[in-house]
N, C-alpha and C positions, 0 to 999 in steps of 0.2 A: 645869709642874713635872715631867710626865712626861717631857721632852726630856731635864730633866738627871739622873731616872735614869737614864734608859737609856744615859745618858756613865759610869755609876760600873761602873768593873771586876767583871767578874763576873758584871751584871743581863744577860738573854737577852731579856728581856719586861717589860712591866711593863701593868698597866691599873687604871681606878679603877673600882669599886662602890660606887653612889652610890643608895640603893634612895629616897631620898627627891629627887634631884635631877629635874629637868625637869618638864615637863608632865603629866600623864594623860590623854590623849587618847581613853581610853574611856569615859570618863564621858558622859553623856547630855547635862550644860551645856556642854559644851565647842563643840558645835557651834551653842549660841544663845547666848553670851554676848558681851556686847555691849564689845568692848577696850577701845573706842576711848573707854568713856563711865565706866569701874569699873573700878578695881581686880582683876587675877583672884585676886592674893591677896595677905594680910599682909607687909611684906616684913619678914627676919630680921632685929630688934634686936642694934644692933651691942654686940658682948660677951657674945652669947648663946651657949653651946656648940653647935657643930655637929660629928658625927663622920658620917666612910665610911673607905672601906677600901679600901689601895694594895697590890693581889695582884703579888706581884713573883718570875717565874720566873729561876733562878739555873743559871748555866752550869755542866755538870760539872767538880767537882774545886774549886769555890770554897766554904771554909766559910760556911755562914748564921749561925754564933754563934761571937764570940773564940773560944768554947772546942772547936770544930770543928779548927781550924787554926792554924798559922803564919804563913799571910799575913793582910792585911785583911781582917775579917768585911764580907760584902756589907747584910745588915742593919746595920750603925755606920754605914756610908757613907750607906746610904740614908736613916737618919735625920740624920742632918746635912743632906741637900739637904732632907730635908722641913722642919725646922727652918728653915731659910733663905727656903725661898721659900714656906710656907705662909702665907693672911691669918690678921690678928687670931682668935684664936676658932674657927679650924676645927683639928678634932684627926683626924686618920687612922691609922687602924688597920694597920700595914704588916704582912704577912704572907709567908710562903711558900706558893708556886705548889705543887702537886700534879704532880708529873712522873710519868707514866705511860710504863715500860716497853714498847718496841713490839716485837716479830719478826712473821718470817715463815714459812712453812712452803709448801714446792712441788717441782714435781716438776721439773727442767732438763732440755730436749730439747736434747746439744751437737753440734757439727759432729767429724768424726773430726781427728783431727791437731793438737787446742784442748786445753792444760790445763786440767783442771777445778777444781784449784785454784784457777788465776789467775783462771780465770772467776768463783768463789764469791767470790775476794776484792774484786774489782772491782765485782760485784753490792752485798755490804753496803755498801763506801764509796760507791756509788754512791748508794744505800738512804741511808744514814747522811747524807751531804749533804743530801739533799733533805727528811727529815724536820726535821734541825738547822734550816733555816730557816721551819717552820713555829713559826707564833703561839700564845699561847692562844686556847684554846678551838677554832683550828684541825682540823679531820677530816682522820686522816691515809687517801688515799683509795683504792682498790684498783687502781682503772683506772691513776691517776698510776704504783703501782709495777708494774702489767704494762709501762708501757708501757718505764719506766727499764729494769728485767730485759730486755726483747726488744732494747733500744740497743747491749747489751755484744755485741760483736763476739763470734761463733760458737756464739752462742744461737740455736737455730733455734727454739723453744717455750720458752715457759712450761706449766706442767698445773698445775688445782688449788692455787693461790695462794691462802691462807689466811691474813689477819693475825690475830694476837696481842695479847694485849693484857696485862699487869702491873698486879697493886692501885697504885694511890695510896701515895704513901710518908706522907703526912702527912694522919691521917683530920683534925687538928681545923677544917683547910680544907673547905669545903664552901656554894658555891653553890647548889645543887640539878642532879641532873644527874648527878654522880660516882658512878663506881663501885667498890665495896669486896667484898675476899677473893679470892680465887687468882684464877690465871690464867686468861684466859678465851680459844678460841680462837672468832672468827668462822668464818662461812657464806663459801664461793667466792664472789666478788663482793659480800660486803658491806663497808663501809666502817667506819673506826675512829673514833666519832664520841665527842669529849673535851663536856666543861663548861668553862664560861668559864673555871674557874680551875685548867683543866688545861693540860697542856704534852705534847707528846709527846718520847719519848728515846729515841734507836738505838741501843744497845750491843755495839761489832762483836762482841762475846764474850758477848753473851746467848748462856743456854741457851734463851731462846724461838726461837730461830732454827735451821729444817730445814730446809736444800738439800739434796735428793736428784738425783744424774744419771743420766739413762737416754739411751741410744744411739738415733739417729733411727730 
């Protein structure tokens, strides 16, 4: 069922939270009981409700409710593949993803005779790519963007690279983990680490974003 969201225009991400699915592997019977002879457990009576939860991060610019937009809500879509291809008796909970605002903040060491504009602009799409294709719950990671920043032609340094981080757009999401109320900026070399049912998002025109250039 996951395959054919993430076919529905719009979805970035998708994943289930299933807090009662699989094994429990820490339990203490788990490593003496005997498979092959018992039962590990009851299995669910067909027509019994079961529910979990299908956290679904959505691409910039696409409504999450008819009343967002003009085009197709990514929520309608996504309830119709659920509808389709869910068994008998399982109900899921479909929600929106927690997208957290990323910047950066550093100091540029550039080469003489280099625009530092082109250079700044190159930097964020470079930035912006490479965040776009992180997942949930993904850490977006400090070394990954020194090393993007040092690739752009006539960047001789980076200094003091500091990511950024934006509240949660949407408190009533929350796996444990998330963090809520202003902006927060990290430590030099620490990493921007999300909850499962975060998503990270580059916005070439955040105001979380300080490139400063200084001469070699």
């Amino acid at each position: 069922m996951l395959a054919r969201i993430l076919e529905v225009p719009g979805v970035r991400d998708t994943a289930v939270f299933d807090p009662l699915g699989g094994v429990d592997a820490s339990r203490g019977v788990f490593n003496t009981y005997l498979f092959g002879q018992h039962a590990f457990t009851t299995g669910r009576r067909t027509g019994s409700p079961y529910f979990f939860d299908i956290v679904v991060a959505v691409e910039p610019g696409w409504p999450w409710r008819q009343d967002e937009g003009d085009i197709p809500a990514v929520y309608d879509k996504v309830l119709d593949v659920v509808r389709q291809w869910r068994p008998v008796s399982v109900f899921p909970d479909i929600r929106q993803a927690n997208q957290v605002d990323v910047g950066i903040r550093a100091t540029l060491v550039v080469q003489p005779g280099h625009d530092p504009n082109a250079i700044r602009g190159a930097i964020l799409s470079a930035v912006h790519a490479g965040v776009d294709r992180l997942r949930l719950g993904r850490a977006v990671l400090h070394s990954d963007l020194v090393l993007t920043v040092r690739s752009i032609a006539g960047v001789v340094d980076v200094q003091n690279l500091r990511l950024r981080r934006g509240a949660p757009l949407f408190a009533e999401v929350g796996f444990g983990g998330a963090v809520f109320g202003g902006a927060v900026e990290l430590s030099v070399g620490e990493n921007l680490t999300l909850a499962a049912d975060e998503i990270a998002y580059f916005d070439l025109d955040s105001p979380l974003i300080d490139l400063q250039v200084a001469s070699p």
